[in-house]
Phi, psi and omega in degrees: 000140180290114166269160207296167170326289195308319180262022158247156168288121193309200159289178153290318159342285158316308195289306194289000189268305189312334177278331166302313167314264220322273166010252226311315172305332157282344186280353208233014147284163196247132218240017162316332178243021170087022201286301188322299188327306191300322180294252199350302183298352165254356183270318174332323177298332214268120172290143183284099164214156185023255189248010190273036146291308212266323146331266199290023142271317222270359158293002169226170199270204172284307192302299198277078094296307175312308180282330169307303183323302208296325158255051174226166182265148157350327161318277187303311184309311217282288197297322165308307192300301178318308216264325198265293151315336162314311202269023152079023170284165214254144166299330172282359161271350194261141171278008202275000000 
């Protein structure tokens, strides 16, 4: 059996833009009891294997889905959205 899109690893190309976005969105929190950091540091962690590109989306709400979509390239948005209908989300729900 084949496995699906959602659990393989983009390119590196992809992954690493998409982990700068997710970064930057978080450095733009406000970081008084440590949650962004406590974010940013786990995202620093996470290697392009199986499915943690969609790990580190699934670290956000709708709204930074929206604003992550919004900084990324056509590229990226396209493998995320591709990755995201697999993983059986309704196409009319994905901001990608």
């Amino acid at each position: 059996m084949e496995e699906k899109l959602y659990y393989q690893a983009p390119s590196d190309e992809i992954f690493e833009e998409v982990k700068a976005k997710v970064i930057e969105i978080w450095q733009g929190y406000d970081n008084t009891y440590g949650y962004a950091s406590e974010k940013i540091a786990r995202v620093k962690e996470i290697q392009n294997v199986s499915d943690n590109v969609m790990t580190i989306a699934a670290m956000f709400d709708h709204i930074n889905l929206a604003k992550l979509a919004e900084k990324l390239s056509p590229e990226a948005r396209s493998a995320m959205k591709e990755r995201m209908i697999s993983g059986g989300n309704p196409p009319e729900s994905i901001p990608f």
